[in-house]
C-alpha positions as CSV (number, residue, x, y, z in Angstrom):
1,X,-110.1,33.9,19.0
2,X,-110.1,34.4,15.2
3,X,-106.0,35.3,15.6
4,X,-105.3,32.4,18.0
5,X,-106.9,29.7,15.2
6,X,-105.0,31.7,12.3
7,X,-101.7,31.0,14.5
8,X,-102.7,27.6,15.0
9,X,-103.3,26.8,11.5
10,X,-99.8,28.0,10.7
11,X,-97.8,26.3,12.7
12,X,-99.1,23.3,11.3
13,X,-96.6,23.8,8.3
14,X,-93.7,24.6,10.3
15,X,-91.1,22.5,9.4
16,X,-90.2,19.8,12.3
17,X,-87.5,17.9,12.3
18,X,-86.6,14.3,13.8
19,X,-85.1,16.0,17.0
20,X,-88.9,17.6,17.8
21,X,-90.2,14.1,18.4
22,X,-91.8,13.0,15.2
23,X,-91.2,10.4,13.2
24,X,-89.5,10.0,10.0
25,X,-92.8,11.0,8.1
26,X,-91.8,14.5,9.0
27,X,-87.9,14.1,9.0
28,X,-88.1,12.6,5.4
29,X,-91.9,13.1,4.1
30,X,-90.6,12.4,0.3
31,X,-89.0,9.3,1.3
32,X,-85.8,10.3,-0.1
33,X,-83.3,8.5,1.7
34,X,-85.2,5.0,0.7
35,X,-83.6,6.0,-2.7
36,X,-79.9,5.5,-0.9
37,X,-78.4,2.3,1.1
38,X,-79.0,1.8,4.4
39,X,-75.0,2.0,5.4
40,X,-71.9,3.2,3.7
41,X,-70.6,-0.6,3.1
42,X,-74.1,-1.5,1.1
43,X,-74.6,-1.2,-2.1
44,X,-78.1,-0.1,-2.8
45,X,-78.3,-2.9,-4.9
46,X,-77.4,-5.3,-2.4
47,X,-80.0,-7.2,0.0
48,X,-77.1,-7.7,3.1
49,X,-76.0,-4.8,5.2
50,X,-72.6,-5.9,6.2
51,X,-72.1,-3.2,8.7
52,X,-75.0,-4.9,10.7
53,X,-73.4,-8.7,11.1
54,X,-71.9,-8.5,14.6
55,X,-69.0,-10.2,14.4
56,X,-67.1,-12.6,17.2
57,X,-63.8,-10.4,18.1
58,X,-62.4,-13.1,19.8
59,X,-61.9,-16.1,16.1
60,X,-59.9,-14.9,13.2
61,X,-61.2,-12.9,11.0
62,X,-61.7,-14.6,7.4
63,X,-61.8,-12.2,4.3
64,X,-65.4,-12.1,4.6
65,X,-65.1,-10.9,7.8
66,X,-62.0,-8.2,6.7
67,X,-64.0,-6.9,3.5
68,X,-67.4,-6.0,5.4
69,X,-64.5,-3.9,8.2
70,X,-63.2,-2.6,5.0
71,X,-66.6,-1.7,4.0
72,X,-68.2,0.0,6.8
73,X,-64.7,1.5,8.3
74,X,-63.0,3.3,5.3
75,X,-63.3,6.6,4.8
76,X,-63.7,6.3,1.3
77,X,-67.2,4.8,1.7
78,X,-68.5,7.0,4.0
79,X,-67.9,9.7,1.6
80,X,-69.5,8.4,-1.1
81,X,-72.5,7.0,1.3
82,X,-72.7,11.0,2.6
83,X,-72.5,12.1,-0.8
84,X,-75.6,10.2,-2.1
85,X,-77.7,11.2,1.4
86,X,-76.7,14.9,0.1
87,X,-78.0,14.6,-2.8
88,X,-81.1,12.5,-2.1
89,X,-81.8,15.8,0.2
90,X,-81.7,18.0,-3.0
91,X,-84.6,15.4,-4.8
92,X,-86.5,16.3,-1.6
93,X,-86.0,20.1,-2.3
94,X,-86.2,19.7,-6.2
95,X,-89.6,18.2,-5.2
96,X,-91.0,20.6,-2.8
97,X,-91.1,23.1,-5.8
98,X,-94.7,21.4,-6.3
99,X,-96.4,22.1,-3.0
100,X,-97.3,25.6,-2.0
101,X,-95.5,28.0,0.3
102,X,-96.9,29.5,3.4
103,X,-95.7,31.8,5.0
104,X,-96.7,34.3,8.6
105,X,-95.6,37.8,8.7
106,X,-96.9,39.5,12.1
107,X,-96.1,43.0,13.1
108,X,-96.9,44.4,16.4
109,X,-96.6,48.1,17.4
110,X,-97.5,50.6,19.9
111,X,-98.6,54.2,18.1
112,X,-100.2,57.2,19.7
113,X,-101.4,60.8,18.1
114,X,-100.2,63.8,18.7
115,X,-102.9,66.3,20.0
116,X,-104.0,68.8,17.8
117,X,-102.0,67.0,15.2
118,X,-102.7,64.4,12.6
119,X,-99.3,63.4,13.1
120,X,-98.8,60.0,13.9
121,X,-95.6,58.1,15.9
122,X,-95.0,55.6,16.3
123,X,-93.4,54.8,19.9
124,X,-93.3,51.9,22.6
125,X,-94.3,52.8,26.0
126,X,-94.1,56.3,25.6
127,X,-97.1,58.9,27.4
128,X,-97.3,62.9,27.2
129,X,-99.8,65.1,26.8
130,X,-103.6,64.4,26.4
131,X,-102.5,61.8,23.3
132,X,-104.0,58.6,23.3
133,X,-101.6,55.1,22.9
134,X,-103.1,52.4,19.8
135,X,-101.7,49.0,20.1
136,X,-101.7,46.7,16.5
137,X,-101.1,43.2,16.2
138,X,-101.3,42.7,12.4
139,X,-100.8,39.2,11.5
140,X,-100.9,38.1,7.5
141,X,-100.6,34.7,6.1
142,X,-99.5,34.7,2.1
143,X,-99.7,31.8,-0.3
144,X,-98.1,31.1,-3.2
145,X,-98.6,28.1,-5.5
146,X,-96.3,27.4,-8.8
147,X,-99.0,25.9,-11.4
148,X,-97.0,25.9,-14.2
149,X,-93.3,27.0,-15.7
150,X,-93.2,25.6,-18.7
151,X,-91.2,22.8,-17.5
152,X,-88.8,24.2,-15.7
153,X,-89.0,21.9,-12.5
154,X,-89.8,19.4,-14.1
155,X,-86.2,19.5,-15.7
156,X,-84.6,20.8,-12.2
157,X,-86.8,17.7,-10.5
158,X,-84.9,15.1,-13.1
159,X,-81.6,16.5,-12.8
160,X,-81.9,16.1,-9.5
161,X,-83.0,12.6,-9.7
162,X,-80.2,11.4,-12.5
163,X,-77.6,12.9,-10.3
164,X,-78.8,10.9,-7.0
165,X,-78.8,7.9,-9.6
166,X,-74.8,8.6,-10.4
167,X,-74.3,9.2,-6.4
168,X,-75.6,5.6,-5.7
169,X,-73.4,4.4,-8.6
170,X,-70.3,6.5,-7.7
171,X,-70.7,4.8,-4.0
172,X,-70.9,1.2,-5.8
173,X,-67.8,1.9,-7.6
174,X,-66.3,3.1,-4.1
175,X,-66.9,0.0,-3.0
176,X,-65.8,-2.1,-5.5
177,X,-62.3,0.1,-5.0
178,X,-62.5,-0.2,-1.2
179,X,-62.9,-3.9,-1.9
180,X,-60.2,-4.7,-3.9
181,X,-58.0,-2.9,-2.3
182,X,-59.2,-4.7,1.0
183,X,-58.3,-7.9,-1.1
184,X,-55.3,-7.0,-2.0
185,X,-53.6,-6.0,1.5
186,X,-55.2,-9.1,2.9
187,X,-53.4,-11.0,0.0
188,X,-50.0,-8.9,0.4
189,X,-49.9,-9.6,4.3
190,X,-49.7,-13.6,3.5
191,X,-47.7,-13.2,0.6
192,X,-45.0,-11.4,3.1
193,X,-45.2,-14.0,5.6
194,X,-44.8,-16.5,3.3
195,X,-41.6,-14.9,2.0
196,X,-40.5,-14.5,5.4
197,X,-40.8,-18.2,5.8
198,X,-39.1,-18.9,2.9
199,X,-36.4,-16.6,3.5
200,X,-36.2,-18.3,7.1
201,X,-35.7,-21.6,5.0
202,X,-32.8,-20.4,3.2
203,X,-31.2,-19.2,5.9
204,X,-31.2,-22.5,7.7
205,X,-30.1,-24.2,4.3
206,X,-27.3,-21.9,4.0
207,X,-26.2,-22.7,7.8
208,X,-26.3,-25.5,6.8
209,X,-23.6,-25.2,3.9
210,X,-22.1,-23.1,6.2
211,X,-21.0,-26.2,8.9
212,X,-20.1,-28.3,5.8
213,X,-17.6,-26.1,4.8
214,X,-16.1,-25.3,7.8
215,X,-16.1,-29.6,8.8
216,X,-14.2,-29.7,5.1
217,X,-11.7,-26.9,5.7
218,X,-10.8,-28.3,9.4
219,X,-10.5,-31.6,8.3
220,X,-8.1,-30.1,5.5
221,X,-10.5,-31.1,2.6
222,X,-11.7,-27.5,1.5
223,X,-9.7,-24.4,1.7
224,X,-10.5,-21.5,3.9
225,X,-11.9,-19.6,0.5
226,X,-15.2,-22.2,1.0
227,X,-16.0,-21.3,4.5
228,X,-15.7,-17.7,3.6
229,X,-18.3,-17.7,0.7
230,X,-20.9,-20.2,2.8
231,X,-20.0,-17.4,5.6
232,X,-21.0,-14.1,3.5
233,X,-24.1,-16.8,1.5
234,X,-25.3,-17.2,5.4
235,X,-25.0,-13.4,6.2
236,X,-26.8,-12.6,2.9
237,X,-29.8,-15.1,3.6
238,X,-30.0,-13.7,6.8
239,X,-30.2,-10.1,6.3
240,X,-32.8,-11.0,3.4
241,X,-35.1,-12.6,5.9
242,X,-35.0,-9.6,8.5
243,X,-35.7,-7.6,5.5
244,X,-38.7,-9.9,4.2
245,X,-40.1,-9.6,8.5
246,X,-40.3,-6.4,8.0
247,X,-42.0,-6.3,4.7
248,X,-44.6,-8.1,6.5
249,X,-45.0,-6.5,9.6
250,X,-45.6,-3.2,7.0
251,X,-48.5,-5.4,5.2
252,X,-50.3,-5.8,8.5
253,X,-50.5,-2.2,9.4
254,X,-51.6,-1.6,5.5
255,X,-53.5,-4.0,5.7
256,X,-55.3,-2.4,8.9
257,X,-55.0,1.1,7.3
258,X,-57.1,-0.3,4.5
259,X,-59.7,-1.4,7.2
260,X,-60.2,2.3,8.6
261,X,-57.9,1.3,11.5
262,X,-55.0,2.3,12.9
263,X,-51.7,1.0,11.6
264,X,-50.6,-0.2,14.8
265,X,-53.7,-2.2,15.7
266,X,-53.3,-5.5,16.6
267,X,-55.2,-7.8,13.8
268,X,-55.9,-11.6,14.2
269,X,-56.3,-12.6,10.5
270,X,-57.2,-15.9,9.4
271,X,-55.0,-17.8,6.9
272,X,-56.6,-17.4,3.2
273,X,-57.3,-20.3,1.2
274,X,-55.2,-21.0,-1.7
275,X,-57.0,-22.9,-4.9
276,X,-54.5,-23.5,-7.9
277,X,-55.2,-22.1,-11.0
278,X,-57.2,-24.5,-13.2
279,X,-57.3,-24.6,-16.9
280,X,-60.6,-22.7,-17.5
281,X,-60.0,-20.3,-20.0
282,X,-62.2,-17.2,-19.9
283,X,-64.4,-15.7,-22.8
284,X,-63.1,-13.9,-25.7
285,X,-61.9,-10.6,-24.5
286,X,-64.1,-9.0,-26.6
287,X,-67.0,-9.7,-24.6
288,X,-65.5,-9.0,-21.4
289,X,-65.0,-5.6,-22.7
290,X,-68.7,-5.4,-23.6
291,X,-70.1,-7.2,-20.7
292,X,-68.0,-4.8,-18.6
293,X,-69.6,-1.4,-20.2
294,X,-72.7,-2.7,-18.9
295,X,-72.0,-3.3,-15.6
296,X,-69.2,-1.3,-14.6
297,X,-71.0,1.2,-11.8
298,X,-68.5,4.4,-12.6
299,X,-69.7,4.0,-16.4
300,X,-73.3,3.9,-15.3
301,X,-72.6,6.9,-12.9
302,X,-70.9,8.8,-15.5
303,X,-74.0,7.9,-18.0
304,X,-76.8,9.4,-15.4
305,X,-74.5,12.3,-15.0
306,X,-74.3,13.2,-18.4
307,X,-78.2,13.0,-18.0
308,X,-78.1,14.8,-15.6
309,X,-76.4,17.7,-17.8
310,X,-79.2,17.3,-19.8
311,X,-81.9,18.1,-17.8
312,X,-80.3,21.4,-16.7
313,X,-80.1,22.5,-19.9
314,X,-84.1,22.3,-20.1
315,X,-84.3,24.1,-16.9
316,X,-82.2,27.1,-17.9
317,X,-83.7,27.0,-21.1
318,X,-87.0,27.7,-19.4
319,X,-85.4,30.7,-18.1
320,X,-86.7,32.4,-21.1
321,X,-90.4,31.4,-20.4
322,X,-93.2,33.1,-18.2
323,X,-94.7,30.9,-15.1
324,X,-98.7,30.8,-13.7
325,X,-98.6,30.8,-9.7
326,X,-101.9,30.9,-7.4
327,X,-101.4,33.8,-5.0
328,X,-103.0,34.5,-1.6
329,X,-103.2,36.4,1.7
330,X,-105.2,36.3,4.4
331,X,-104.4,39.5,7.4
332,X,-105.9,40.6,10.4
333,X,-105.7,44.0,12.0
334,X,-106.2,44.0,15.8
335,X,-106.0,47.0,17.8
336,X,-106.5,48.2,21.3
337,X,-109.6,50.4,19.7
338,X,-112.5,48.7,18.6
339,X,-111.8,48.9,14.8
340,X,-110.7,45.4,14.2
341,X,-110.3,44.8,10.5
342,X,-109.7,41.5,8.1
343,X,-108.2,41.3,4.4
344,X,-108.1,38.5,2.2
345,X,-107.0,38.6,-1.4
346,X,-106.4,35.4,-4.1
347,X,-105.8,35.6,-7.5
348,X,-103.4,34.2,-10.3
349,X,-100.1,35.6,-11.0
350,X,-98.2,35.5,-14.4
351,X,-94.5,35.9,-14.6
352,X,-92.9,36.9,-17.7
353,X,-89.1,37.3,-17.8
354,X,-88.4,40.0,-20.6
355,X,-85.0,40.9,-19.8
356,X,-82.2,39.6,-17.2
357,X,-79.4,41.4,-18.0
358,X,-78.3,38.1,-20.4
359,X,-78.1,36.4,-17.1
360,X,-80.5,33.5,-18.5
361,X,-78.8,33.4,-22.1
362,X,-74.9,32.6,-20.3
363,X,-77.0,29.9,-17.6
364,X,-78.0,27.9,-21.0
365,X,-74.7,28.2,-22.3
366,X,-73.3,27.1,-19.5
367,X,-75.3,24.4,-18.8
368,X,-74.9,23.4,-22.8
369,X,-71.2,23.3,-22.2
370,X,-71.2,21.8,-19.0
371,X,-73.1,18.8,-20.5
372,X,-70.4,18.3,-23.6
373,X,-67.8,17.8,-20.3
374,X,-69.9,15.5,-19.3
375,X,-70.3,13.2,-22.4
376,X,-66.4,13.8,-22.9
377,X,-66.1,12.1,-19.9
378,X,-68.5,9.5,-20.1
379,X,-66.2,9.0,-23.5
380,X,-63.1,8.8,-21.9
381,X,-64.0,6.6,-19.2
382,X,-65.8,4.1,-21.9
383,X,-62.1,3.7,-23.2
384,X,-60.5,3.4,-19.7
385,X,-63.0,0.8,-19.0
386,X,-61.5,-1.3,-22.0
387,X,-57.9,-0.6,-21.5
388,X,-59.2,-1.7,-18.0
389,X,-60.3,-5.3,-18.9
390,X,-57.8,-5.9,-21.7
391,X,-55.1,-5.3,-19.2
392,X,-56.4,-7.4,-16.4
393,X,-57.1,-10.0,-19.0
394,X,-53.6,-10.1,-20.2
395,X,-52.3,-10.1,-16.3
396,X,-54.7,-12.9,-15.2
397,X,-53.4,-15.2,-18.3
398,X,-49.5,-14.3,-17.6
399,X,-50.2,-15.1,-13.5
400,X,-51.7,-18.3,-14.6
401,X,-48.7,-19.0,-16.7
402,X,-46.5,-18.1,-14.2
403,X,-47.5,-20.0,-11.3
404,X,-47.3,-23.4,-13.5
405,X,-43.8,-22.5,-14.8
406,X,-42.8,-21.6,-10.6
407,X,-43.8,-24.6,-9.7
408,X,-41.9,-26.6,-11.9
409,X,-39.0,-24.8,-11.1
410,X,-39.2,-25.1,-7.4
411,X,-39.4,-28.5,-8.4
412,X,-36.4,-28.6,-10.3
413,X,-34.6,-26.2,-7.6
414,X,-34.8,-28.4,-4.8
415,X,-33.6,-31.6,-6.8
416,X,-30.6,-29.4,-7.6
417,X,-29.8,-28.5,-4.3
418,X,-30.1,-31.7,-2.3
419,X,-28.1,-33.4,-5.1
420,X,-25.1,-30.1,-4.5
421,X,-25.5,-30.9,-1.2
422,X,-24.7,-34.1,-1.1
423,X,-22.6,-33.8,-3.2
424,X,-20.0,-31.1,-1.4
425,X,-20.1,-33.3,1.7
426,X,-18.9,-35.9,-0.3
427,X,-16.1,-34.1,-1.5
428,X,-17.1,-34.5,-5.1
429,X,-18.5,-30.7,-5.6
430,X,-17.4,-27.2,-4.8
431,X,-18.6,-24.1,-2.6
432,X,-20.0,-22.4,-5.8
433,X,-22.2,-24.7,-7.5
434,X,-23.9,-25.3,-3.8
435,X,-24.1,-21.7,-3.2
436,X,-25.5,-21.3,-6.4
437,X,-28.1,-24.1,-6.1
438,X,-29.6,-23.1,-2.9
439,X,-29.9,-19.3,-4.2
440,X,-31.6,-20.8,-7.1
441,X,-33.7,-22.6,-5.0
442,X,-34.4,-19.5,-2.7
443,X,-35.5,-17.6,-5.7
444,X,-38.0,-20.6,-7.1
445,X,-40.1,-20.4,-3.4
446,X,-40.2,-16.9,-4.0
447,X,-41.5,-16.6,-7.3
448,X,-43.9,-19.6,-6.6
449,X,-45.6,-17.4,-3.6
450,X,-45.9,-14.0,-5.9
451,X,-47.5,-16.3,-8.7
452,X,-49.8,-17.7,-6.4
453,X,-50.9,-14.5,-4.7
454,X,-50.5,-12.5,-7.8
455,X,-52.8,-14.9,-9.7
456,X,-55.2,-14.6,-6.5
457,X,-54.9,-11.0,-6.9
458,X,-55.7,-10.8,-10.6
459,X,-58.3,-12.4,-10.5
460,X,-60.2,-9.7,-8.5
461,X,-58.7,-6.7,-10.9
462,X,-60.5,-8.5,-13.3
463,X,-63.8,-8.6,-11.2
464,X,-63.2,-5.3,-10.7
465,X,-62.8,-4.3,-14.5
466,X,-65.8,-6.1,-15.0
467,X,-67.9,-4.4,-12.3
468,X,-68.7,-7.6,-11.1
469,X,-66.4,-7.7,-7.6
470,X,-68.4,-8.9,-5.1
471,X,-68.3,-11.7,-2.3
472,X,-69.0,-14.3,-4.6
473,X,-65.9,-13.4,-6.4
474,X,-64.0,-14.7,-3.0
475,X,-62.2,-17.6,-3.4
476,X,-64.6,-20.3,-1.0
477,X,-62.7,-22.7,1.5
């Protein structure tokens, strides 16, 4: 009876996991994973789950709707989501260094003695001779309790926590990356198609100048020189806008790459929505530099690492020092003679490390050194974070620039071709300045649609320097 209760009570601390029908109490009893988001495409910061919106497959998708597949679907983010689950696991371990350990070591055996001998040996199912078999059942239940190490896990406890703080950042700043990158092939796959139209529209402008010079050269008005330039003009414009299809049929399977998907999947993407760029100037780029090194999330990862770094150093340090443990042991002796016996035994145990072979001494140093990488890198990335915004400052301004300047030569373009045009087939101009106004012209429309999606663009590099990329970044319709 006494054995069947001793195996009862340890089994209680047998660890279950969510497969043995318990809840999460058991699977998680630290709570760990509350410390991480809920799905690889949330921040842990964030209130919305993206990955649980169930979305109509039948409309367009918006970029709302291509950003949270972006989210939830790349690779990227399920890395970085694993990655912080990982570590939130080694905060429940780091933790469990403050409960006690229990554990059950049972031996069962089968002996007999030799007769006329005080031999004894041990055997299982054997018989001979006038010897009589003993059977043991010796179960024993040991506890140990860690009172006290001098700090020790308390330093492996925090580094364990500051390192599940720079997971959760590192998977923000995956997200941010994923994001942006989402943005940008969603901007790219327009930006294509628009070129492909406007490609399409030169080469129906330089058919056009095509027929005029061959009505002026049959109607002996032009010589055959004419028709042969607006011939190779009409070839070129051509083969630029099978070039510029193709351009964008690559953007949609990038596009769909970026998304976790395959290349070749079919993807019905809604139209973006195209604001101009207005005349708000943005804040010194001083401060953008500052507000950006406090919320960029790799910077705040890279600061909780280098803490992190610190906290090891305190738990090798306390290497060097003894620890207090509560020890005890319970065992029972059953055997088939009636000479049942019990043991218990509790007491306090004190550890004191005098010598390790050096192996504590090199652990500090490494962990000393292994925290200067750290803040080197925390350094480092402080500058990249400035280069980062100063050069997404400088890009924004020179889009904005750009797309006033491209419209005004459009503009200016188009004058200059109708007026060549009419011109030629009035017999008052030549091949060349036609030719050469409708390439000028091709050029404007192609500049104005890279300004436009390259200001669009910039716009989220610069969220994205700032740490601040998120939906509300997203140009509304």
């Amino acid at each position: 009876m006494k054995v069947r209760v001793l195996l009862a009570s340890c089994l209680l601390s047998w660890p279950f996991t969510a497969s043995s029908g318990q809840d999460g109490m058991l699977d998680d009893p630290f709570s760990t994973t509350r410390q991480v988001s809920q799905s690889p495409g949330k921040s842990h910061l964030a209130l919305e789950d993206p990955c649980r919106l169930n979305k109509d497959t039948e409309h367009a998708w918006t970029m709302v709707d291509v950003i949270d597949q972006a989210l939830c679907s790349n690779p990227q983010t399920r890395q970085a989501w694993a990655n912080a689950r990982f570590q939130a696991g080694q905060v429940g371990i780091a933790k469990s260094a403050y409960l006690p350990t229990v554990t059950l070591n049972t031996s069962v055996s089968r002996s007999m003695n030799s007769a006329g001998s005080n031999l004894q040996v041990t055997s299982i199912g054997s018989t001979g001779g006038s010897s009589q078999p003993i059977n043991r059942f010796t179960p024993v239940v040991s506890l140990n309790y860690l009172l006290y190490n001098f700090g020790g896990r308390e330093a492996q406890l925090e580094s364990a926590q500051k390192t599940l703080e720079a997971s959760n950042w590192t998977h923000d700043a995956t997200l941010q990356t994923v994001m942006f990158a989402a943005i940008q092939a969603y901007y790219q796959v327009f930006a294509t198609q628009a070129a492909a139209e406007a490609a399409l529209v030169s080469e129906k402008a330089g058919n056009e100048a095509l027929n005029a010079a061959q009505k002026r050269y049959e109607v002996g008005a032009a010589a055959l020189a004419d028709a042969l330039q607006a011939k190779t003009a009409f070839a070129q414009a051509k083969l630029n806008r099978q070039k510029t299809e193709g351009d964008a049929r690559v953007a949609v399977g990038s596009l769909a790459n970026a998304l976790g998907l395959e290349a070749d999947y079919r993807l019905n993407i809604a139209a973006p929505f195209l604001p101009k760029p207005d005349a708000e100037q943005e804040t010194m780029v001083h401060g953008l530099i500052e507000e950006a090194k406090l919320m960029r999330p790799d910077l705040a990862a890279a600061e909780a690492t280098v803490k992190a770094a610190e906290a090891n150093v305190k738990a090798a340090e306390a290497g060097h020092l003894p620890s207090i443990s509560l020890i005890g042991n319970y065992g029972y002796n059953h055997t088939s003679l009636p000479s049942d016996t019990q043991s218990w035994t509790i007491g306090m145990q004190i550890s004191v490390p005098l010598f390790t072979g050096f192996n504590t001494t090199y652990q500090i140093r490494s962990a000393e050194e292994q925290l200067e990488v750290k803040r080197a890198n925390y350094d480092q990335l402080e500058q990249s974070v400035s280069l980062d915004v100063w050069r997404a400052y400088q890009l924004l301004n020179t889009a904005h620039e750009s797309f006033k300047s491209s419209e005004d030569l459009v503009a200016s373009a188009f004058q200059s071709e109708r007026v060549a045009m009419g011109r030629y087939k009035a017999g008052a101009g030549n091949i060349i300045d036609l030719l050469n106004a409708q390439s000028s012209h091709a050029n404007a429309r192609l500049q104005l649609i890279q300004a436009q999606y390259t200001w669009l663009t910039q716009k989220a590099q610069l969220a994205q320097a700032l740490g601040r990329l998120d939906f509300s970044s997203i140009p509304a319709r």
